[in-house]
Structure formats: C-alpha cells, structure tokens
N, C-alpha and C positions, 0 to 999 in steps of 0.2 A: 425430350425429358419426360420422361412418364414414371406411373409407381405411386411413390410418397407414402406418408403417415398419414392421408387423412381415411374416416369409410368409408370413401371411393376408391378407394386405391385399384379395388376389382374394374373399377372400368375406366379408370386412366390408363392400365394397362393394354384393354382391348383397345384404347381408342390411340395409344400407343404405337402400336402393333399397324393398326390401319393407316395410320397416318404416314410411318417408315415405308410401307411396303409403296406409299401412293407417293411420297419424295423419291425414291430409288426409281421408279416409273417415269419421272419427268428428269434422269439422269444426276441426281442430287448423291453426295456421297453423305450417308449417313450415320450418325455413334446414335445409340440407343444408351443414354444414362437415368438411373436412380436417382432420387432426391433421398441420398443419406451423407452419414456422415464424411464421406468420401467426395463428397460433391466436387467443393473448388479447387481440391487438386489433380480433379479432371479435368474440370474446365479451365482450368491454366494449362495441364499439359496438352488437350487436344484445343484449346484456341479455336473453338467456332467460331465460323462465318455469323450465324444466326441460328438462336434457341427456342426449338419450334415446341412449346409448352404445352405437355399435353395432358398434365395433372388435373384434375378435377378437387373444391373442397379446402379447408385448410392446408394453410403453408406452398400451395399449388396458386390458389385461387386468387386467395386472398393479400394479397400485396406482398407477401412477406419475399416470395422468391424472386418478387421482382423488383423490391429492393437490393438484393443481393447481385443480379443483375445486371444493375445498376452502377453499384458499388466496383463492379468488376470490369465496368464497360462494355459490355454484351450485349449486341442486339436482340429482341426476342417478338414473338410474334404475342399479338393479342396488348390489352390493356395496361398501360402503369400501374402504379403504386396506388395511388387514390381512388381513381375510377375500380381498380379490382375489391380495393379495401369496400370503400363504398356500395358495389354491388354484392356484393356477401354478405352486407349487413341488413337484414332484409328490415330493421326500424329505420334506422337512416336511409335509407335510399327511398323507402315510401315516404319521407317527410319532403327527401327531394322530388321526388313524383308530382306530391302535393302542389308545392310549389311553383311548379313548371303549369301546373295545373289539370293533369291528367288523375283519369277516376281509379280511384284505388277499394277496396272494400273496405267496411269501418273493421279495427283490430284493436286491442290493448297488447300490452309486452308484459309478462309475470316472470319476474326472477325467481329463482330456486327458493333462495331466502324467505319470501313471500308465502311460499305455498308450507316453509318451513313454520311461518310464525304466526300461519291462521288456518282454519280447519278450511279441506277441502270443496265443505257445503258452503262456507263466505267464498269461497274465491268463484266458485259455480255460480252462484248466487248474484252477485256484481255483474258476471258476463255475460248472465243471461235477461238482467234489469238493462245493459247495454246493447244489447242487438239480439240475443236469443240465440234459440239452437237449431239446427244444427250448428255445429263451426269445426274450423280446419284448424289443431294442434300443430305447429311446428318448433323446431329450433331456431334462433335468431340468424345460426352463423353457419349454417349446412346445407348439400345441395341433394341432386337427385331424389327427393322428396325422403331421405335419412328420417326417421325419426318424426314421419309425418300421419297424422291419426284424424280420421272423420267423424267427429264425437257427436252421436246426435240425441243426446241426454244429459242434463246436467251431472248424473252419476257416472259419467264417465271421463267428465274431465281430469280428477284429480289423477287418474292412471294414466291418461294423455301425456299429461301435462310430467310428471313422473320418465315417461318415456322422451321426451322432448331434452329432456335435464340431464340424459344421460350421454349430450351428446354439446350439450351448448347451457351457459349458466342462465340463460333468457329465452323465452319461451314466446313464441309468438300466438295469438288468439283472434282467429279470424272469423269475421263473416262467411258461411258457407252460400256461395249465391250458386245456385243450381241454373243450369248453362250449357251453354258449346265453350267447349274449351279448343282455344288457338294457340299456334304461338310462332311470332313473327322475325326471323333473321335478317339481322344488319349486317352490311360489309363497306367497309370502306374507312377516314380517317377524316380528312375532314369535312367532306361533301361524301356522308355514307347513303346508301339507299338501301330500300325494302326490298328483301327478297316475296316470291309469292307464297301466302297465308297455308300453313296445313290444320285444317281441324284433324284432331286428336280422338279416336274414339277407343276406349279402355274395355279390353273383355272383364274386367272387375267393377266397373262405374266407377272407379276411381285410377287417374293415372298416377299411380305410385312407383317406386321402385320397382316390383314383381313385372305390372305392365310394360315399364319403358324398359328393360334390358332384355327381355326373356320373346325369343320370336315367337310370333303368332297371337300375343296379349294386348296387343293395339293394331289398331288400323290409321295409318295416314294417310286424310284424305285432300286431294291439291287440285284446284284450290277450293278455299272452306266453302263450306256454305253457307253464307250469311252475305246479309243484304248486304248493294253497294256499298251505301255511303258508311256500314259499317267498317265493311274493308278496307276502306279508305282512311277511316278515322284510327282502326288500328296500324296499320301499316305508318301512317303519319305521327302516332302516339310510339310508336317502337321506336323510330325514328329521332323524334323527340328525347327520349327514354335512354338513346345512345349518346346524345351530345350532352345532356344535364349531367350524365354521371362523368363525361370524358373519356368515352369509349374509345378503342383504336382497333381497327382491321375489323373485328366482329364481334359482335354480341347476338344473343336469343332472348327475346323478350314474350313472357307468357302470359295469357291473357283469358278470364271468362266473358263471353257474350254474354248478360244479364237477357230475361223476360223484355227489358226495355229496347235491347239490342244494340245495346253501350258496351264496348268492348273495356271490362276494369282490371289495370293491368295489376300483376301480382307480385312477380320480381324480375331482375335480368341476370342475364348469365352471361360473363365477359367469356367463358371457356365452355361454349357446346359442346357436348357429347359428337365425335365422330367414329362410332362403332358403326356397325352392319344394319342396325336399327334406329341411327341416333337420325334427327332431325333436322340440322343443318345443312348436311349432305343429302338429304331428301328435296329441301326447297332451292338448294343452287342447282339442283339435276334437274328442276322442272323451269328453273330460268335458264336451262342449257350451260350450264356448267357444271362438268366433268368433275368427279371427287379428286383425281391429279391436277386437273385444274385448278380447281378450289385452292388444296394447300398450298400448289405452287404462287396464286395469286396473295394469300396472306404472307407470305416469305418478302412478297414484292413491297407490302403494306409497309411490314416492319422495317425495310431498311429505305423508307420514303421519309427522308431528315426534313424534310418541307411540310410534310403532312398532307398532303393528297390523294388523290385515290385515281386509281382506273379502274375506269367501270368496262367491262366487255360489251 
C-alpha cells in the first residue's frame, strides 16, 4: 500500500516501488494499491494475505490506516493503532520518552492560536528566556523533517513557526544541540534488537528533507563514530524507545550525540523510509541482511499472532 494524502506521498511512493520490486524477488505475488477513496473495495475484492504499508506521514502513519485494518481483519506489517498514533505525535511520545527515562532535548509546543493571539517578539522572547537559540522549528504531527526550520535568531522564529502551521495546528520548539547525529533501527516484536548505528553526515549541515531523499546530499557512515559506551547507550535507548511506544517488526529511532556524548533521542519512526537512500535498508545490509531479506522478514513479523521475533 503506498501513495496517500499526506507530504510524503513523494516518497512513500519510491519506497513503494522498492519495496514490490524486493517482495516479487523473494517470489511474493504482489497488488500495488493507493490509499483513496477506492480502498476497501479493493481490499475485499483482492483479499490479502498481508498489507505491506508503505505510506509514510498522516493517515499512513499515523494509526488511522491501521485502524481500518483492523476493522477489516487484515494483517499488516509494522505498528498498531496506538504505538503509530503515539509516534507521530512528537509531544506525546517525548513525555513517554521522559518517562521511560531517556534524554530528550528541553522543547515547548506553540499552537497556531497562540502565535495568533500574541506578537511574534513574546512568543520568541519566552523561548529564548527558556533555552535560547539556536532551535529546531517543527510540526507536532509530520515526518521526513516536512516543514522543519533551524532558526537561529529570535527574529526568525515567528516565520518558522508560520511554516511549521502550515502543515500541523502545534508547533514543536526545540533545543538545537549541535552534535553527531545518529539514528538507530529496531526489528523485531517482542524481544526486538538494535540494528548497527549509522552516523548521518548532511552536505547542507542539516539533515532535512533536500539531504535525506536527493542522492549524494548525505553520507552514511556504519558504524557511527562515537564512543562505546555511547553506542551502547543509544542502541539500548532505541530499543527502549521501541517497547514504551509498543512498536511491532520495526521502528528508526533518531538521535543527537551532545558535546557530553549522551546520545538525546528526538522522535521514532514506526514506518522508515525504504528507498535507494533511506536508512534502514543501509543498517540491516551492514548486519547482513539483504533489503529482500529485510522485507521478506517483516511479512514474517506481521503474521507472528504470538508476538516474537526471529532474529537471523
């Protein structure tokens, strides 16, 4: 199932595409459907086996389709209803972070409302009596870094922030901690493990949208470089990071190295990116698993009614 209505739609499609071509590879008969309106009277008449979800973003991502799902009795690959809700929500999922007790960067959330019903200079003004500037602009509820801005002046939040709202009604305001940026894939369901750590190097200094889809705009490096017991502490924190939300088959969990060499994680992602450049397909290749492999192994995940894993 690839496509959908969210600002992904561009690269659920490539990751779509890879995905079909890598199931027809390990002899899987495949339907390539849309998430429109035409949905569930396809998935009644063609009665899949298992719905290998390859939507990225709203209505993909975010529980909705898998409620639907659900509804329909449909095996699908990747996270439930709550774990997916949950990791899209990038305030709820750090509060569960919190709580688990792994390091997150300090943030506030600013509603739309908010920036409607006081000047630009207060709302700058608080965030920067809060943690200062630089900071990282996002959307509450969007992925592939959509709608994400590195603002490193209080006169440029209120544009940020403006950009951020055009995509989601909450606005996330982060600590910019300057770093190595990692980020660490999970697989599995109920005993998941760590795949090996990629550091991420951006030819822009920031790995945004442009960087992570457009070849030659990053470099992933395997495995990262950063101390032991850091790797250990991320890989263990990702890990972590997959059971608090109630992750299923796999997630990507992203992370900055701090100065201190504290890896502080940022969000997760029930539905990695698997195009030609994406990242989870890069760290199952360096734990020797095949990208046909790979998917053919999450198909396995999904219709494990017990909840276990095989690990290769």
């Amino acid at each position: 199932m690839l496509g959908g209505k969210s600002a992904e739609r561009e690269i659920s499609l490539r990751t779509g595409e890879q995905v079909g071509l890598a199931l027809r590879r390990k002899g899987h008969e495949v339907i390539a459907l849309d998430l429109d309106e035409g949905l569930v009277p396809a998935l009644q008449r063609q009665r899949p086996d298992v719905v290998f979800i390859a939507l990225h973003g709203r209505y993909g991502e975010d529980g909705c389709l898998q409620g639907l799902l659900e509804i329909l009795g449909v095996p699908y690959v990747g996270s439930g209803v709550l774990a997916s809700a949950l990791a899209m929500d990038k305030v709820m999922s750090k509060k569960l972070f919190q709580l688990e007790g792994l390091i997150c960067p300090r943030s506030t959330v600013i509603a739309g409302s908010e920036l409607d019903g006081t000047s630009g200079g207060e709302v700058a003004g608080e965030v920067e009596e809060a943690f200062g500037f630089p900071v990282i602009v996002k959307p509450n509820r969007e992925g592939s870094t959509i709608g994400l801005t590195l603002v490193k002046e209080p006169a440029g939040l209120p544009d940020a922030l403006r950009r951020a709202f055009e995509y989601d009604e909450e606005a996330v305001v982060e600590e910019y901690i300057r770093g190595t940026e990692i980020t660490v894939s999970v697989l599995g369901n109920r005993e998941p493990w760590a795949l090996p750590i990629i550091e991420i190097i951006s030819a822009t200094g920031l790995y945004d949208y442009k960087a992570k889809y457009t070849k030659g705009m990053s470099e992933h490096i395997i495995p990262a470089r950063v101390p032991e017991h850091t790797y250990e502490a991320a890989q263990a924190a990702a890990v972590r990071a997959h059971k608090a939300l109630g992750c299923r088959g796999m997630s990507r969990a992203d992370f900055i190295v701090g100065p201190d060499n504290e890896p502080y994680i940022l969000e997760v992602n029930t539905i990695p990116g698997m195009t030609e450049t994406s990242l989870l397909p890069d760290a199952a290749r360096a734990a020797g698993i095949e990208f046909p492999d790979l998917v053919d192994m999450l198909i396995d995940f999904a219709l494990e009614p017990s909840g276990g894993s095989r690990r290769p």
